[in-house]
C-alpha positions in Angstrom: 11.7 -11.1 1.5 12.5 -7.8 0.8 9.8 -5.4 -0.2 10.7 -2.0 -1.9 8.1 1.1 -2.2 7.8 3.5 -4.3 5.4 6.3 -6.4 4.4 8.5 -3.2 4.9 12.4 -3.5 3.3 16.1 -2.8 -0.8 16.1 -4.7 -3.2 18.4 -4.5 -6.8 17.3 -2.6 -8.8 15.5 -5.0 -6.0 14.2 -7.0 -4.7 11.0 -7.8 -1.3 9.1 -7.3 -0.1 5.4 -7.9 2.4 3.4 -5.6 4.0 0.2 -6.3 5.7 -2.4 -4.1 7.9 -4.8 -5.4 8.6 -8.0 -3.5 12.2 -9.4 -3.5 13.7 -12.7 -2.4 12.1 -15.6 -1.2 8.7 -14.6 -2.8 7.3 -18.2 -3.7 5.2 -18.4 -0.3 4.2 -14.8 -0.1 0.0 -15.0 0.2 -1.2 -11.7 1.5 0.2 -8.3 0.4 -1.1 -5.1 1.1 -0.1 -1.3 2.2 -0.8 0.4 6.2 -0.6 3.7 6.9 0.9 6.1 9.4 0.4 10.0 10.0 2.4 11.6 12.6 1.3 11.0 16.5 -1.3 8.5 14.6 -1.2 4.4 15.0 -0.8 2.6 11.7 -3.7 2.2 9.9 -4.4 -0.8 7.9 -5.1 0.6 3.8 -5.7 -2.4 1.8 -4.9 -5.8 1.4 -4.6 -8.2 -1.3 -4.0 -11.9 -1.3 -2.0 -14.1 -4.0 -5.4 -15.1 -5.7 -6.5 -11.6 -5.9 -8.7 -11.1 -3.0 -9.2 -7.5 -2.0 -9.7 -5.8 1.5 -9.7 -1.9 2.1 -10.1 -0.1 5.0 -13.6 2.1 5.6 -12.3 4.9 4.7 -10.7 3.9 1.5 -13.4 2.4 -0.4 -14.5 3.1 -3.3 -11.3 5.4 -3.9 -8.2 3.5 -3.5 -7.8 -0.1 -5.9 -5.3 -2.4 -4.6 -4.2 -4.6 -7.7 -1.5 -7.3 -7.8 0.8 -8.5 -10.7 2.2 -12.1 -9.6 4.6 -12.5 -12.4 6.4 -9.2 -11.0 5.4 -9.8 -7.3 4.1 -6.5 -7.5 1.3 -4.8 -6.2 -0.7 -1.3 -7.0 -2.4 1.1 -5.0 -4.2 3.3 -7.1 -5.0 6.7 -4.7 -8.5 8.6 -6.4 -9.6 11.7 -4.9 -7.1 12.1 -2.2 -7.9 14.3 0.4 -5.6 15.9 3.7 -6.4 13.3 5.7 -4.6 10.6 3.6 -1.5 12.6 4.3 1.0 9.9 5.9 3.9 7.4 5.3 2.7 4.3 3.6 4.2 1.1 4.2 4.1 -1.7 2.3 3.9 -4.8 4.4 3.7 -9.2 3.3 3.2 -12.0 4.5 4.2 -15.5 3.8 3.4 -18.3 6.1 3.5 -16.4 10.1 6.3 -14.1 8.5 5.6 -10.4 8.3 7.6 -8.5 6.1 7.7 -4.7 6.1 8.8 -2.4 3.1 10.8 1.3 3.9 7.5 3.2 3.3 6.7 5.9 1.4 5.5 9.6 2.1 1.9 10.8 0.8 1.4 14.2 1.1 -1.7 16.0 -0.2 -2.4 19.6 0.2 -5.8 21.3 0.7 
């Protein structure tokens, strides 16, 4: 499975922005998809999560301004970023899972200014 990233760039705080991951490959079995995060000197953070059916997860911190959504037919998901602030600064990676395989996507960099 390969899982490619894309949509992150420079926002202002309170701003929105939309990243996609595409899944690639042997995509059939893939259950769980979802995005982590990682700011510099920081462990990853999980973001949210969203399985095959359409179950959604977020971290605390995230609800009620980040939507994860998921488009099967594509094997694409969407992380829809509202009212962004500094702290969401970090790479996002986009991460599956299918079966006890973890996959991991190339991430991409959020950066919001104050």
């Amino acid at each position: 499975v390969q899982l490619q990233a894309s949509g992150g760039g420079l926002v202002q705080a309170g701003g929105s922005l939309r990243l996609s991951c595409q899944a690639s490959g042997s995509t059939a079995s893939i259950n769980r998809m979802g995005w982590y995060r990682q700011a510099p000197g920081k462990q990853r953070d999980l973001v949210a999560t969203i399985t095959r059916a359409g179950s959604t997860y977020y971290g605390d911190s995230m609800k009620g301004r980040f939507t994860l959504s998921r488009d099967n037919a594509k094997n694409t998901i969407y992380l829809q970023m509202n009212s962004l602030k500094p702290e969401d600064t970090a790479v996002y990676l986009c991460n599956s899972n299918r079966g006890s395989l973890e996959y991991w996507g190339q991430g991409t960099l959020v950066t919001v200014s104050s």
